[in-house]
C-alpha positions in Angstrom: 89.5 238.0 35.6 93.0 239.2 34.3 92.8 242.0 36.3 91.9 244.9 33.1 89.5 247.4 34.6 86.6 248.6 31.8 83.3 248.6 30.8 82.0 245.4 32.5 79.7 243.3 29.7 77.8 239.7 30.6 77.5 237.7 27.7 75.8 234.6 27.0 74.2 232.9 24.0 71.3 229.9 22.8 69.0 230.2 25.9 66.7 227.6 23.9 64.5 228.0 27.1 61.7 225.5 25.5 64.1 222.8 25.6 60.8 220.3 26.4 61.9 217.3 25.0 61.6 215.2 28.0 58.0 214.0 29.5 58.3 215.0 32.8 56.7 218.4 34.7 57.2 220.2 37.9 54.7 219.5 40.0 54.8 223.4 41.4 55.4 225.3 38.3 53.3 222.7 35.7 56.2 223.5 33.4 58.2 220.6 32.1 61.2 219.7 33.9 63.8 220.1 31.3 62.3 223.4 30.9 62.8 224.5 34.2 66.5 223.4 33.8 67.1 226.0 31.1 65.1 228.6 33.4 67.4 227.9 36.0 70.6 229.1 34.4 68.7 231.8 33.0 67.8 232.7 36.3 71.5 232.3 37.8 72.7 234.7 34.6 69.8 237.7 35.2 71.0 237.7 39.2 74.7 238.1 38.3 73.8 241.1 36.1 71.7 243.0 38.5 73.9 242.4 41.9 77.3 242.8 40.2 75.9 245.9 38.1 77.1 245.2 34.7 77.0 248.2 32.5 75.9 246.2 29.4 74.1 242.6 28.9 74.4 240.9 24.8 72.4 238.1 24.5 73.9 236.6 21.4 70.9 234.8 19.8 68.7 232.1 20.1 66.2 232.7 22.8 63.8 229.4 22.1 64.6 226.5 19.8 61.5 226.7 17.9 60.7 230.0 15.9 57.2 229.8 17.2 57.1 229.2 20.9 54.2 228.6 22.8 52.9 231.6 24.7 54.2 230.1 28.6 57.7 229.9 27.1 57.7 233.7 25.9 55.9 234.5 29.5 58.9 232.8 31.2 61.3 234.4 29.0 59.8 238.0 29.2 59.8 237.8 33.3 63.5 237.1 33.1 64.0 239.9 30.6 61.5 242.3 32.8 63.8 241.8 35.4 66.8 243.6 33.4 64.8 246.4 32.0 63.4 247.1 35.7 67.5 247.1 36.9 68.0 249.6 34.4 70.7 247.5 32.6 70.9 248.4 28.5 70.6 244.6 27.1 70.9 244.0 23.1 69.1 241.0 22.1 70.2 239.6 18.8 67.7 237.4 16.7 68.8 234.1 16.5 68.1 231.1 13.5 65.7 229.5 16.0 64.0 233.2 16.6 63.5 233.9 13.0 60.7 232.7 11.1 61.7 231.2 7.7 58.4 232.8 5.6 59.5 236.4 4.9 57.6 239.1 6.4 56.8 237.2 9.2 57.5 238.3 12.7 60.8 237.0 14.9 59.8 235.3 18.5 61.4 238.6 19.7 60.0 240.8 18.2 57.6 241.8 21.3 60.4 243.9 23.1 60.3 245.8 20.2 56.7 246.5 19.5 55.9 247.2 23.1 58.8 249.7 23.1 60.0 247.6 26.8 62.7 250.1 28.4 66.6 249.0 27.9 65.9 246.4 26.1 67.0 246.4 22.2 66.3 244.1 19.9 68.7 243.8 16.6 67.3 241.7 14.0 69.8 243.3 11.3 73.2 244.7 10.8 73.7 247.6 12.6 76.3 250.0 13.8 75.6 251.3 17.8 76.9 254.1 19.3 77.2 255.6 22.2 73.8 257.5 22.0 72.4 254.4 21.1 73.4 252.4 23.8 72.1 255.5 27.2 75.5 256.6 27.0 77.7 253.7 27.7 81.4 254.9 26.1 81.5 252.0 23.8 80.9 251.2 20.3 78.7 247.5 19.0 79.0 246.3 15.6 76.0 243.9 15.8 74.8 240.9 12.9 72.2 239.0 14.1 70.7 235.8 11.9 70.8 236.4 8.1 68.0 234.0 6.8 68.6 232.0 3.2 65.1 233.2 2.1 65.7 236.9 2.9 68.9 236.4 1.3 68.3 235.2 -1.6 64.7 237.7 -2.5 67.4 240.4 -1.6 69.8 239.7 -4.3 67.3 238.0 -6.7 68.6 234.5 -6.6 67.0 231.5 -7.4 66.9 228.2 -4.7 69.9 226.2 -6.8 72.2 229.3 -5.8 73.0 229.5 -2.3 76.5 228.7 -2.1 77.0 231.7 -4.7 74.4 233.7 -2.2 76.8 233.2 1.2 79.5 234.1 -1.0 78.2 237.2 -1.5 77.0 237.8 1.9 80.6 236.7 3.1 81.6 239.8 0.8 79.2 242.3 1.6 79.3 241.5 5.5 83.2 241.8 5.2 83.1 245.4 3.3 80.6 246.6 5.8 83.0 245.4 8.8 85.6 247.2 7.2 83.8 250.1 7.0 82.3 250.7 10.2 85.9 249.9 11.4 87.2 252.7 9.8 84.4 254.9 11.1 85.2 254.0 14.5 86.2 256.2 17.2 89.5 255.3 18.1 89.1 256.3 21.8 86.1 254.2 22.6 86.2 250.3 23.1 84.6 248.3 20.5 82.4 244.8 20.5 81.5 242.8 17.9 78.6 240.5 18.1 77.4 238.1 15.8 74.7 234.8 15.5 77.0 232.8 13.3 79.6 230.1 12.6 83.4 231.0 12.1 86.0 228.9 10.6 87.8 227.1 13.3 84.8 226.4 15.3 84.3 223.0 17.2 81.2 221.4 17.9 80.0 219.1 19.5 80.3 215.7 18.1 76.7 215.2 17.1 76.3 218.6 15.7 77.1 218.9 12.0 77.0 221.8 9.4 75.1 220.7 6.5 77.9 222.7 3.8 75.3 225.1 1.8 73.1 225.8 4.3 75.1 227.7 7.2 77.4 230.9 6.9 80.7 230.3 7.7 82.3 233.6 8.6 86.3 233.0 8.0 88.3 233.8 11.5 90.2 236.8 9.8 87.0 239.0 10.0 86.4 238.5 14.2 90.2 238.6 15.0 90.9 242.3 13.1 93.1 244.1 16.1 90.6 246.7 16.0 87.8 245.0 17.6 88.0 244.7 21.4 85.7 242.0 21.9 83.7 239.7 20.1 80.5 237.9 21.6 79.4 235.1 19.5 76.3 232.6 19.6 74.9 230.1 17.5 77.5 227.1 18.9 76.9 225.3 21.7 80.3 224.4 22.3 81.9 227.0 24.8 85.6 228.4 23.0 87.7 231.1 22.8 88.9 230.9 19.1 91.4 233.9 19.7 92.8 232.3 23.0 95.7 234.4 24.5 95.3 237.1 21.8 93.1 240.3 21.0 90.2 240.4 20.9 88.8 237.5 22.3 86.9 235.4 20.2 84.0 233.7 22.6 81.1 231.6 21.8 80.1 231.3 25.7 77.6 228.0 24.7 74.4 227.0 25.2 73.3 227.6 29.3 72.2 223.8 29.4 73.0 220.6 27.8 71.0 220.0 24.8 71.9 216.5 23.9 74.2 214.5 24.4 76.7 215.8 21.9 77.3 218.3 24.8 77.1 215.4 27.5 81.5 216.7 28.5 80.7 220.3 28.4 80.6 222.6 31.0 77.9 225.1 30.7 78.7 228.9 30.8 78.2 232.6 30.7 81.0 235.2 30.5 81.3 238.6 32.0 84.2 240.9 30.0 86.0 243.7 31.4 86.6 245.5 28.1 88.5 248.8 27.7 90.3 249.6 24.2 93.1 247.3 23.6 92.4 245.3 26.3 89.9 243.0 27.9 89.9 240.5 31.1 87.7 237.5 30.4 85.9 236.0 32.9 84.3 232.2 32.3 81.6 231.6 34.8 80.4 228.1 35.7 76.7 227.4 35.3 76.4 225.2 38.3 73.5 222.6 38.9 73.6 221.7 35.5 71.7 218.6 34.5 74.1 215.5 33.5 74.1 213.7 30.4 75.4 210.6 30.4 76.3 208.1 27.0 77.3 204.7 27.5 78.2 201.9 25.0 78.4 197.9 25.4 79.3 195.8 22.4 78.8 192.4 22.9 80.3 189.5 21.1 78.9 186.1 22.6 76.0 185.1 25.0 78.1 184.8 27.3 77.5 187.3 30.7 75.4 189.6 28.7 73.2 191.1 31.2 76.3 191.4 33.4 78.9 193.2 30.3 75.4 195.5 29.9 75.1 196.0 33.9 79.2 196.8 34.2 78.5 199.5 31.1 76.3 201.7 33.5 77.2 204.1 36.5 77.1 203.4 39.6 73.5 204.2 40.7 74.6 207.6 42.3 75.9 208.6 39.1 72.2 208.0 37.2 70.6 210.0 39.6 68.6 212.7 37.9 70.8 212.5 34.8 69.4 211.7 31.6 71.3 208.2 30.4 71.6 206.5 27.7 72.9 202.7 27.1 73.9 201.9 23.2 74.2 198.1 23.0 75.7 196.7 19.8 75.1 192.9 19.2 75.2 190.3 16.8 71.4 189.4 16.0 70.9 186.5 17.8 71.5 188.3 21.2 68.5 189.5 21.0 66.4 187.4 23.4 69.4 187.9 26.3 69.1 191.0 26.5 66.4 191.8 29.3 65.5 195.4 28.8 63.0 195.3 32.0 66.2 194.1 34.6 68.1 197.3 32.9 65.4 199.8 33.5 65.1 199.4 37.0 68.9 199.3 37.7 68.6 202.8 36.1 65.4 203.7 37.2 67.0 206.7 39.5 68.0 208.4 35.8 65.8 211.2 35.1 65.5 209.5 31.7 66.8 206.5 30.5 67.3 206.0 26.7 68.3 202.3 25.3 69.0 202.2 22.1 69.8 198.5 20.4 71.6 198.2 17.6 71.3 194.5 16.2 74.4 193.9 13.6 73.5 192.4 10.6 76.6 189.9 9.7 78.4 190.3 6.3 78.7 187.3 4.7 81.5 185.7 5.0 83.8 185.7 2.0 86.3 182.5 0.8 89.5 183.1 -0.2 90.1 183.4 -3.8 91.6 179.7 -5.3 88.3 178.1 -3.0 84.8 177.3 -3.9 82.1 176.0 -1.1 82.6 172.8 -3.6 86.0 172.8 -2.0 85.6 173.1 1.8 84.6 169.7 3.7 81.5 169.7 6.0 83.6 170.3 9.1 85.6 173.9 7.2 81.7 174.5 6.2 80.3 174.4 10.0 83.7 176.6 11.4 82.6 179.0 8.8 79.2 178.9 10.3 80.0 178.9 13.9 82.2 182.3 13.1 80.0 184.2 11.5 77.5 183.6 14.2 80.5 184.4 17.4 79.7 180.8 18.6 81.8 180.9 21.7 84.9 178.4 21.5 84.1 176.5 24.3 81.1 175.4 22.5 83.0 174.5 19.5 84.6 171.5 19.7 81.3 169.7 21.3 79.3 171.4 18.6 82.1 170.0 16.0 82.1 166.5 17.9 78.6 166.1 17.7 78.1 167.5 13.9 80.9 164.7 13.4 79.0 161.7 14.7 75.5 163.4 12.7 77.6 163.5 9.5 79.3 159.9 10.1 75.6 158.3 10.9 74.4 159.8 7.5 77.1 158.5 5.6 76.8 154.9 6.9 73.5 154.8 6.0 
C-alpha cells in the first residue's frame, strides 16, 4: 500500500468458478477438484472483505465460464456472495462475456441477485452512471460497462452479420462520448472508478490466449487513463497488469483467481484492494496463495539414442509434479515412435494431479538437391547419405551402415 488513506475498494475479476475440466472430485464436497480450486480463492477474497471491512467490493465480470451453469455452480457462487450481502458490504457485479447469453432476450447467469432483489448486491448488465445514492452512501462516483454482446449490438444499430468491425467502431464512439459525458457531469469533490469487462489496447495475454480481430472490443488506452478517473477496475484478461503503472489512475486487470491453462502456467494469481481518494490511490496486489501449479514441458528429440532418458531429464523432479497439472510435449521424427514408452512416463509422473502428453510426430520435408544436380547425378553412396539424413540416422551408425550398403552394392554388380 503507498500509504494514500480513502475509500478502501477490493477488486477482482473472471472467477470462472466451474472451471471442471479435470476428472477428479472431492471426496467431501462431491464437487470436482479443479472446481474446488477456484472456490478456494473465492473463499480467501470474500474473508479479506468482511475482516478488513472494505467499504466497496467490484467484481469485474465473468462469474462462470459457461453462460449457462449448472445449478451447484450458481449454489456455490451464491453462498459466497450471501456471505457479502449478510456483512453488509455494497458489491457491484458486472456481467461478464461468459455470463451473458448470446440469444437476445435471454437471461445473464446473474441475473438472480437481481430478480430476488438480494440486499447490497448490484448487478450491472449495462452502462450506467452510479452515484452516491446509488451506492448506500459511499462518497464515490462508478462509471460502470459491463459486457456489450455482438448480437445486441448489432439489432441495436440495425446491422447486418458482415458488419461488425463497422459495429465496434461505432460502439468505440458512442462508449467514448458517453465517458466524456458522465466525466463532465462528475462531481469534482468525490473520487471516481471506472469499471469495465473489456480489452484495452496495450493489453498482454497470456501466450495461448488470442483475440480473434472482429470479434472482441478493443477499448484504446486514452479512454481508461483520462486524469479524471481515479481508478479503473478491469476484467476480461487473465493476465494480471497495471497498464498505467506509476501514473493516475491505475489501470488494473487483477486476473483470473486461478490458473486456467497453461497459458497462465508463470502467473501469479491475484486480487487487489485500492485505497482511492480523488487524485490519488494506493494499490495494493494481494497474492492468492495455494494456487494450483501448472507446469509445460518440452523434449525434442533428434535420434534413438537415450530417448526415454532426454524424455525423463525433461520432467521435474517428483516433488515438483506433486498435485500440479503437467504436461510433456515430445517432438520427434516419426520413426521414434515405438521408443517412446508412454506407460514408464506416467508413473514417473503419477504424483501430478494430471498429467497431459502430447506427441507430436514430425513429418520430414523432403529433402531438396541443389540446383545443377539430378538424382541421375548422385552415386548410390550420395543417395543413401541423403537417406540416412533425412531419417537423423545417428553418425555412429553411419559409416557401418555405409560399409555394409558398399559390400551389398559391390556383390550386385559382380553378379
Amino acid at each position: 500500500m503507498s500509504g494514500q488513506t480513502g475509500l478502501k475498494i477490493l477488486h477482482f475479476a473472471d472467477a470462472h468458478i466451474d472451471m471442471a475440466n479435470y476428472g477428479r472430485h472431492d471426496s467431501a464436497s462431491g464437487l470436482p477438484m479443479r472446481v474446488v480450486d477456484f472456490l478456494k480463492s473465492l473463499d480467501t477474497i470474500v474473508d479479506a472483505a468482511i475482516q478488513e471491512r472494505v467499504d466497496l467490493v467490484i467484481f469485474a465480470g465473468d462469474a462462470y465460464k459457461d453462460r449457462t451453469p449448472a445449478p451447484t455452480f450458481q449454489r456455490e457462487w451464491g453462498r459466497r456472495l450471501m456471505r457479502l450481502s449478510q456483512a453488509g458490504i455494497p458489491t457491484l457485479l458486472l456481467v461478464g462475456n461468459h455470463d451473458l447469453a448470446p440469444a437476445l432476450g435471454r437471461a445473464h447467469a446473474l441475473e438472480s441477485f437481481d430478480t430476488l432483489q438480494v440486499p447490497h448486491i448490484r448487478v450491472i448488465d449495462r452502462p450506467v452512471f452510479l452515484h452516491p445514492d446509488d451506492l448506500e452512501g459511499l462518497p464515490v462516483q462508478v462509471l460502470a460497462f459491463p459486457w456489450v454482446s455482438r448480437s445486441g449490438l448489432m439489432a441495436n444499430l440495425g446491422l447486418g452479420a458482415g458488419e461488425a468491425p463497422q459495429a465496434y467502431e461505432e460502439l468505440e464512439g458512442r462508449l467514448t462520448e458517453l465517458l466524456h459525458n458522465w466525466l463532465d457531469e462528475i462531481d469534482p469533490a468525490l473520487p471516481v472508478v471506472l469499471t469495465a469487462h473489456c480489452s484495452v489496447q496495450g493489453a498482454r495475454f497470456g501466450y495461448e490466449r488470442t483475440v480473434m480481430l472482429g470479434s472482441d472490443l478493443v477499448l484504446p488506452a486514452s479512454l481508461v487513463k483520462d486524469p479524471r478517473l481515479d481508478y479503473v477496475a478491469l476484467g476480461h484478461i487473465h493476465k494480471p497488469q497495471d497498464l498505467n503503472e506509476g501514473g493516475h489512475p491505475p489501470v488494473i486487470y487483477p486476473g483470473s483467481i486461478e490458473r486456467v491453462d497453461f497459458g497462465e502456467a508463470a502467473d501469479d494469481k491475484f486480487y487487489v484492494i485500492a485505497s482511492v481518494a480523488r487524485g490519488q490511490t494506493g494499490v495494493e496486489w494481494r497474492r492468492l496463495e495455494g494456487v494450483r501449479p501448472f507446469i509445460d514441458c518440452k523434449a525434442v528429440l533428434e535420434s534413438e539414442q537415450g530417448v526415454m532418458e532426454k524424455l525423463r531429464s525433461a520432467l521435474p523432479a517428483p516433488e515438483k509434479m506433486q498435485d500440479a497439472i503437467l504436461r510433456l510435449t515430445i517432438e520427434y521424427p516419426r520413426n521414434l515412435e515405438p521408443m517412446i514408452d508412454e506407460t514408464s512416463l506416467r508413473e514417473i509422473a503419477q504424483g501430478a494431479f494430471e498429467f497431459h502428453l502430447v506427441k507430436r510426430p514430425q513429418t520430414e520435408a523432403r529433402i531438396r538437391l541443389p540446383g545443377d544436380q539430378t538424382v541421375g547425378s548422385l552415386t548410390p553412396g550420395e543417395l543413401l547419405n541423403l537417406y540416412w539424413r533425412s531419417n537423423h540416422t545417428d553418425p555412429a551408425e553411419v559409416e557401418a551402415l555405409n560399409a555394409l550398403a558398399a559390400q551389398i552394392i559391390q556383390s550386385a554388380h559382380n553378379e
